[in-house]
N, C-alpha and C positions, 0 to 999 in steps of 0.2 A: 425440628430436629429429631424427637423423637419418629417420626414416621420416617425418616433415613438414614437412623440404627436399624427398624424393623427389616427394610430393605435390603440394606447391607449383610443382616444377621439371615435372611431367607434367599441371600445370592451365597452364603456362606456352605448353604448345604450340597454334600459331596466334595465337598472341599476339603483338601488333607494339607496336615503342617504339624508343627511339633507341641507338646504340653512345656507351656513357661514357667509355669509354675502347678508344684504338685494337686494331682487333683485328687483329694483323702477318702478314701472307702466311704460314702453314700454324702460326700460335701462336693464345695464347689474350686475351681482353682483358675487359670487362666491358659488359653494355649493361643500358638497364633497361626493365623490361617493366609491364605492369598485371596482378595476379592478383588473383582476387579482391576489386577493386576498391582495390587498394594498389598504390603504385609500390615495384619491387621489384629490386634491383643483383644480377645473377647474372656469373658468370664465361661468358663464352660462343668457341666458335669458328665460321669462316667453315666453312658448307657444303663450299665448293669450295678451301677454302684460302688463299682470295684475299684480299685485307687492305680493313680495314674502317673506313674512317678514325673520328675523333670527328665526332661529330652527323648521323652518316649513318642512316637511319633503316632501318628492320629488321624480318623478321617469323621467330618461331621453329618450327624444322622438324624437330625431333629433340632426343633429351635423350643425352645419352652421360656414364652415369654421372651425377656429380656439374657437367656443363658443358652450357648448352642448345649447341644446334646451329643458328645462324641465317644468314638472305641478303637481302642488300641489297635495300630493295625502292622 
């Protein structure tokens, strides 16, 4: 199971969708993205630390670990 979060979270990058929940100046929140033709709630943080309100939309830049890495776009 775990190696196809890994999967799904490294088919995630480049992939844009919206923040579910706020992601707070240098914490973590939730957005959700399209993989594989599914919509899909990952935990994520801001690239730059910066906070990410809800329904601000998003593209992902990096996976750290078990958390995509995304920026407002």
């Amino acid at each position: 199971m775990e190696q196809d979060l890994r999967t799904d979270l490294e088919e995630a990058l480049g992939s844009r969708g919206q923040t579910y929940l706020r992601i707070s100046s240098g914490g973590v929140g939730q957005v959700t993205v399209e993989v594989n033709g599914t919509q899909r709630t990952y935990n994520a943080k801001s690239h730059d630390d910066a906070e990410i309100s809800t329904g601000d939309f998003i593209e992902v830049v990096d996976v750290i670990g078990e958390v995509l890495v995304v920026k407002r776009i």
